[in-house]
Short mmCIF file of the C-alpha atoms (twelve columns), coordinates in Angstrom:
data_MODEL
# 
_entry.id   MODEL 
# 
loop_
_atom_site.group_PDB 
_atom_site.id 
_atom_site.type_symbol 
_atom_site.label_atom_id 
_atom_site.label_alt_id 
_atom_site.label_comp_id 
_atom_site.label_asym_id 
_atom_site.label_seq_id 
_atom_site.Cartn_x 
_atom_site.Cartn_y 
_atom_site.Cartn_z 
_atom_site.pdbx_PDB_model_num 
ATOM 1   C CA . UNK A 1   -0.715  -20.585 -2.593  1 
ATOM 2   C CA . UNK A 2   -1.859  -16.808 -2.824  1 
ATOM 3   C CA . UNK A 3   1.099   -14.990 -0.870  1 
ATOM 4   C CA . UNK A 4   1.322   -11.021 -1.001  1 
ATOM 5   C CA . UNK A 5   4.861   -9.671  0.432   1 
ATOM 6   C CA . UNK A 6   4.649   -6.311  1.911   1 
ATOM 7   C CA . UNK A 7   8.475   -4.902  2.271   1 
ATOM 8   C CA . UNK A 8   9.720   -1.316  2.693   1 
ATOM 9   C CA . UNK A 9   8.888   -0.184  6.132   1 
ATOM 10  C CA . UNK A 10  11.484  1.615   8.401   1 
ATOM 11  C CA . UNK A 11  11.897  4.615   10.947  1 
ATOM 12  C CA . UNK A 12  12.028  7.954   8.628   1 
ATOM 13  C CA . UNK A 13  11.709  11.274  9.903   1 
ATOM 14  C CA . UNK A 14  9.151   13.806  9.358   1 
ATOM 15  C CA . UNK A 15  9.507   15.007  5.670   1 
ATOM 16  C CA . UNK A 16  11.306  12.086  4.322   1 
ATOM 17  C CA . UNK A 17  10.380  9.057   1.831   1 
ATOM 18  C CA . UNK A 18  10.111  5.567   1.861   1 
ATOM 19  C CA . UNK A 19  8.651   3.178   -1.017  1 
ATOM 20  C CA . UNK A 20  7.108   0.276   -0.310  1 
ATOM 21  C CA . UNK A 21  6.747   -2.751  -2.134  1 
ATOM 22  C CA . UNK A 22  4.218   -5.538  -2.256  1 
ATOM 23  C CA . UNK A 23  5.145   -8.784  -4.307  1 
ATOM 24  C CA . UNK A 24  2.259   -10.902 -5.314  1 
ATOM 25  C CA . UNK A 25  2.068   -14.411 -6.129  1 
ATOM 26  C CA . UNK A 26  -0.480  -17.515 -6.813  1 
ATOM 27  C CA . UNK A 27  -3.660  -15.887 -7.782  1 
ATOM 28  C CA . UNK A 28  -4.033  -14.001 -11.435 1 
ATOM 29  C CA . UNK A 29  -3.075  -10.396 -10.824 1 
ATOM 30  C CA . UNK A 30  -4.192  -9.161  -13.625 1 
ATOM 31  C CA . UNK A 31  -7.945  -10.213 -12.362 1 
ATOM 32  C CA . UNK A 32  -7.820  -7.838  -8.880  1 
ATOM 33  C CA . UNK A 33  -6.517  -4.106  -8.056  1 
ATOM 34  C CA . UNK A 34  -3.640  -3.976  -5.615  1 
ATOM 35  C CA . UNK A 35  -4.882  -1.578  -2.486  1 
ATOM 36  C CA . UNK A 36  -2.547  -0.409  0.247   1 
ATOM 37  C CA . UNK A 37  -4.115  0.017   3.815   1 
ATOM 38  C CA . UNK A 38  -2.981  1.214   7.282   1 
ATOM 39  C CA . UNK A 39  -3.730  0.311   10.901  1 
ATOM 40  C CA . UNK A 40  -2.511  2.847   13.288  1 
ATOM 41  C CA . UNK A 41  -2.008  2.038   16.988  1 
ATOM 42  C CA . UNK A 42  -5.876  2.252   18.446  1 
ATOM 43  C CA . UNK A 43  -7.376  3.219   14.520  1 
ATOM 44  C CA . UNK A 44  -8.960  1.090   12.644  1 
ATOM 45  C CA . UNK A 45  -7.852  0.549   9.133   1 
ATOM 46  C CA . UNK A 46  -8.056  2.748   6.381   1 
ATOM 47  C CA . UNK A 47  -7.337  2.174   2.782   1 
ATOM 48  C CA . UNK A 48  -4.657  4.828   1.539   1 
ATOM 49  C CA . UNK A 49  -4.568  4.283   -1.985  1 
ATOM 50  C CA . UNK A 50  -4.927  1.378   -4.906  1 
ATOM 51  C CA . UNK A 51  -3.941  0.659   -8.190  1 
ATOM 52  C CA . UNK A 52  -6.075  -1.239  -10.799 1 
ATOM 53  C CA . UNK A 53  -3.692  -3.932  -12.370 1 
ATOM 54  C CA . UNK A 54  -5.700  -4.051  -15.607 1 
ATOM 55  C CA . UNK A 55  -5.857  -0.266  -16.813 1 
ATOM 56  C CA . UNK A 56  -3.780  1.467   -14.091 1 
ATOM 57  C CA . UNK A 57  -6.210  3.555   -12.591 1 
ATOM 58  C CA . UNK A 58  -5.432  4.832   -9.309  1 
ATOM 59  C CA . UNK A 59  -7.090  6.160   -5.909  1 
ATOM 60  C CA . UNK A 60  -5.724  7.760   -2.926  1 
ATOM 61  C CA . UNK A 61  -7.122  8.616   0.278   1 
ATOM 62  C CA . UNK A 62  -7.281  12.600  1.172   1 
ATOM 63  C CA . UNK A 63  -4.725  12.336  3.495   1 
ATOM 64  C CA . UNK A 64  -1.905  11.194  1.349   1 
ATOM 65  C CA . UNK A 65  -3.207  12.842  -1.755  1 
ATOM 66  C CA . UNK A 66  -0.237  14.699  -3.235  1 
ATOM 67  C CA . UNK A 67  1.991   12.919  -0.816  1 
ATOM 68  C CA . UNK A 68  1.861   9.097   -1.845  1 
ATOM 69  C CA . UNK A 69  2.591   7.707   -5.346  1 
ATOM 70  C CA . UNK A 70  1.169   3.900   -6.338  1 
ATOM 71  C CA . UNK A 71  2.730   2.486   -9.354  1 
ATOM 72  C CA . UNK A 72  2.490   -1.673  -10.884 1 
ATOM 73  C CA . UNK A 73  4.761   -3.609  -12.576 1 
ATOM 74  C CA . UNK A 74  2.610   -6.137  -13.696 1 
ATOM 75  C CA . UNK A 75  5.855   -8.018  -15.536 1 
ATOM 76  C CA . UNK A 76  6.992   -8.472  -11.718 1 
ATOM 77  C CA . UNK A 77  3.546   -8.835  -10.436 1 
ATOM 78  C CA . UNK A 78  4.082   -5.861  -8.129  1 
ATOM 79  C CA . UNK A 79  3.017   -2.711  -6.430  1 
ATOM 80  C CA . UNK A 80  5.022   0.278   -5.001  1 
ATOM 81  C CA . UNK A 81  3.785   2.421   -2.919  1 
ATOM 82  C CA . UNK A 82  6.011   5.441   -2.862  1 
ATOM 83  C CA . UNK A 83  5.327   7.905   -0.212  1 
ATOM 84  C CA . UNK A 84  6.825   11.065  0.425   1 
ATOM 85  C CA . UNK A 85  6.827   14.258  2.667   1 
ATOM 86  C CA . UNK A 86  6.138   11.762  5.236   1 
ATOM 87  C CA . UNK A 87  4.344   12.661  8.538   1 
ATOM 88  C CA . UNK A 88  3.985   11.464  11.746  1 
ATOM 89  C CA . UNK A 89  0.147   10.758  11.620  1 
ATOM 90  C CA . UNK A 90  1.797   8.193   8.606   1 
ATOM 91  C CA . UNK A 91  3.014   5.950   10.906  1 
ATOM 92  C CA . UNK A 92  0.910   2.769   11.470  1 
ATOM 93  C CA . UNK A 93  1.700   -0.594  10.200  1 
ATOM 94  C CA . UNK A 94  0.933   -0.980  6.326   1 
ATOM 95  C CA . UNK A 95  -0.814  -3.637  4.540   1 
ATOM 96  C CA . UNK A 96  -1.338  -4.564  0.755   1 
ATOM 97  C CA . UNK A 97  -3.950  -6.780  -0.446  1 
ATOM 98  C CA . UNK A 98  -5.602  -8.315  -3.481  1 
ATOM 99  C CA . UNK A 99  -8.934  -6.294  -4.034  1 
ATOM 100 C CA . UNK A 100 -11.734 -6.038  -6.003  1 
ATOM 101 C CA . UNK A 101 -11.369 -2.439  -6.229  1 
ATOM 102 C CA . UNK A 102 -11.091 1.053   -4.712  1 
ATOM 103 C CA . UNK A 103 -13.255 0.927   -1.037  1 
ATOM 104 C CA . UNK A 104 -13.781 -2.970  -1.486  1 
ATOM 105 C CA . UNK A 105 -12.549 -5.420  1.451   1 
ATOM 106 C CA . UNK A 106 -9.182  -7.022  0.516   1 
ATOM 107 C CA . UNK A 107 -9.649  -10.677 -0.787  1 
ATOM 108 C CA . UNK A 108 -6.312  -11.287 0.040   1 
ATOM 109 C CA . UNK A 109 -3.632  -10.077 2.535   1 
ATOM 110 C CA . UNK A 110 0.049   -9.385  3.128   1 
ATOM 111 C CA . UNK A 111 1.690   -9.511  6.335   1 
ATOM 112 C CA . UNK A 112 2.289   -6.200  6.563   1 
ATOM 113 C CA . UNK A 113 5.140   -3.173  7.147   1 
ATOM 114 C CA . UNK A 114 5.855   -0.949  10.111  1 
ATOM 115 C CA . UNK A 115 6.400   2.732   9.033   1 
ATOM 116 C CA . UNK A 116 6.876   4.888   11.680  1 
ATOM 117 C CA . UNK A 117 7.770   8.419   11.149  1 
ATOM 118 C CA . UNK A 118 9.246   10.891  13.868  1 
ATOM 119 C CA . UNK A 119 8.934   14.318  14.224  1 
# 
């Protein structure tokens, strides 16, 4: 059973950090890129950054450029999505998924994690 565990979320104010975590399970990881999206209340979704489990490589959306920080750990079969200097257009709920890259639909989906940042 494919099963990717978002974790992480939380209230944080304005300037602070959280890292998020997405655990992935029953599908080989090394086959897809790992991309973290968002869904703001009355936004659509956007993709915010992703992470290439076979060579690493990594994108990020403007808006979190500089800010955010995606790592692997392909021994645990997971992503982190570290983000700091936090803002409150950040908050929305966040998703990971299985991808086939950078701008490509996710093939697979977590649940997803409620960051919500205060000002």
């Amino acid at each position: 059973e494919v099963q990717l565990q978002a974790s992480g979320g939380g209230l944080v104010q304005a300037g602070g950090s959280l890292r998020l975590s997405c655990a992935a399970s029953g599908f080989t990881f090394d086959d897809y890129a790992i991309g973290w999206f968002r869904q703001a209340p009355g936004k659509e979704r956007e993709g915010v950054s992703c992470i290439s489990s076979s060579d690493g490589s990594t994108y990020y959306a403007d808006s979190v450029k500089g800010r955010f920080t995606i790592s692997s750990d392909n021994a645990k079969n997971t992503v982190y999505l570290q983000m700091s200097s936090l803002k409150p257009e950040d908050t929305a709920v966040y998703y990971c998924a299985a991808t086939t890259g950078w701008g490509a639909p996710g093939d697979y989906w977590g649940q997803g994690t409620l960051v919500t940042v205060s000002s």
